[in-house]
C-alpha positions, 0 to 999 in steps of 0.5 A, a space after each residue: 197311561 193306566 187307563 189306556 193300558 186298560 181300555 186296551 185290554 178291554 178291546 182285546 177281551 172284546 175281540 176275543 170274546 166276538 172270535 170265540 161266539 162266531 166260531 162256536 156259531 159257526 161250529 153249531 151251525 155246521 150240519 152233522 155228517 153221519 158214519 156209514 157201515 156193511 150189511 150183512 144182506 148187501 155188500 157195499 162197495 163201488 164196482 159191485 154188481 148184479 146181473 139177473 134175468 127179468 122174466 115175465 110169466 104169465 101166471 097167477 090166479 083170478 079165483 083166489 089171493 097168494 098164500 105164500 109158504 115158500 119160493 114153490 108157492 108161486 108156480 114158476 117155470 122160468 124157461 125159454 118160453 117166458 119173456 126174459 130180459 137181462 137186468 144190472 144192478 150196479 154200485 156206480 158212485 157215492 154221494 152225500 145226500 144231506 137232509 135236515 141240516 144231516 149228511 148221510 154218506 150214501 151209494 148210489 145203486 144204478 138199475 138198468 137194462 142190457 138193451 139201454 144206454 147205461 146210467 140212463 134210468 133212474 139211480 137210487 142212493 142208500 145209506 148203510 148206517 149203524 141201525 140198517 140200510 136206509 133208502 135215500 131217494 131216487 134220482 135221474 140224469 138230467 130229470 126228477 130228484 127226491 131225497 128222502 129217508 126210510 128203513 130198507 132193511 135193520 141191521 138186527 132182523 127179528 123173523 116175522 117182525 114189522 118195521 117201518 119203511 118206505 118206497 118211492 114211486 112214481 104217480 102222475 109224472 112225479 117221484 113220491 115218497 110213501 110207508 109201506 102197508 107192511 115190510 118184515 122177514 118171513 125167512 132167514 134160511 130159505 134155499 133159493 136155487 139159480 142158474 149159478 147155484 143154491 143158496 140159503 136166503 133171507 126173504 124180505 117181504 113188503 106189501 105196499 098200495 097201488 098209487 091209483 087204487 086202494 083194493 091192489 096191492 104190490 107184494 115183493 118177496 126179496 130173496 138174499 144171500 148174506 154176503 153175496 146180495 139180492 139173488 132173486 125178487 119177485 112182484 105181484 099184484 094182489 087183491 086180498 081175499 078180505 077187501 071186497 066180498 065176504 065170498 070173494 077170495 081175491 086174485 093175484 098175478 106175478 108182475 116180473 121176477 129178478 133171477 140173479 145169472 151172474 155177480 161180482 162183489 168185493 
């Protein structure tokens, strides 16, 4: 009777001890899902959106590379007579995006245009965690899909101070994550002035390659308004006065700019 009492007991240890292994198993195996937090840059909530004017001058210089100063360096004259097209930027859901066994709750940002069908384009989700803004990949309905993660913006910025980040592109028909040549802060209260007002920016620029030639590159100047978002971009091409002859000063030219006529953020 002892012995059978004991064997019973061992039994249930047994069971126990088999119970507690998987669900600790079970508990490390389950993938960690990170927080998520605001921005100072860029208010995050499903519903908010940017409306902006796409113009596409024609302007730049074939005898000599941009030195930036301020907003006045590129010579903008953004009247009727440049091409315009009317642009949205739009917060339309959230998403968890979930890469190396990590789940970051992300916003999934729609861009398109007022003469297409909406959330026909691309989307492209971004993560606001404790350290930054984070791009997250880049999606579209019913097509391509790449989820990767790299540092759009820190939530600390230190004025002309390189960090490390990424874009997304796309070369050969295919979405492509790559480091950017360079992204920091050249700005934290330069005044940009809109159809709907003045505001004081922080100015984020990046430099990254031309997928298909190394000599260009693609510059953006990110102009925003803390608690308010992006009011304004503008993209060249440039080639640096330092990239081909000792004599050869460069060239640039303005691709589009993004000038904000409208938003609603909460």
């Amino acid at each position: 009777m002892k012995m059978m009492i004991i064997r019973k007991i061992k039994i249930t240890l047994t069971i126990f001890s088999l119970f507690i292994l998987t669900a600790c198993n079970e508990s490390i195996n389950e993938p960690k899902y990170m927080g998520t937090t605001s921005h100072f840059l860029l208010p995050a909530k499903i519903g908010n959106n940017w409306e902006y004017t796409r113009y596409t001058p024609d302007l730049g210089s074939s005898d000599s590379a941009l030195v930036y100063k301020n907003f006045n360096s590129f010579g903008l004259l953004l009247n009727s007579d440049v091409t315009q097209q009317s642009i949205r930027w739009e917060i339309i859901d959230s998403i968890d995006i979930k890469l190396n066994h990590i789940i970051y709750p992300s916003y999934v940002f729609d861009f398109y245009s007022f003469d297409q069908s909406k959330y026909v384009n691309y989307n492209k989700p971004y993560w606001f965690g404790e350290d930054g803004i984070y791009h997250m990949g880049i999606f579209e309905k019913g097509g391509d899909t790449l989820f990767s993660k790299g540092l759009y913006i820190p939530s600390n910025i230190t004025l002309n101070s390189s960090w490390n980040g990424s874009s997304l592109i796309r070369y050969n028909g295919i979405f492509t994550s790559k480091n950017v040549e360079e992204r920091k802060c050249i700005s934290k209260n330069e005044i940009i002035e809109t159809p709907i007002g003045k505001y004081n920016c922080y100015v984020i620029y990046t430099r990254e390659n031309e997928a298909d030639d190394y000599t260009l590159y693609i510059d953006s100047y990110e102009y925003f308004a803390p608690n308010i978002g992006l009011v304004c971009k503008v993209v060249i091409d440039i080639v640096p006065d330092y990239e081909i002859l000792p004599n050869y000063r460069g060239w640039w030219r303005i691709r589009y700019v993004y000038m904000i006529n409208n938003y609603i953020v909460n």
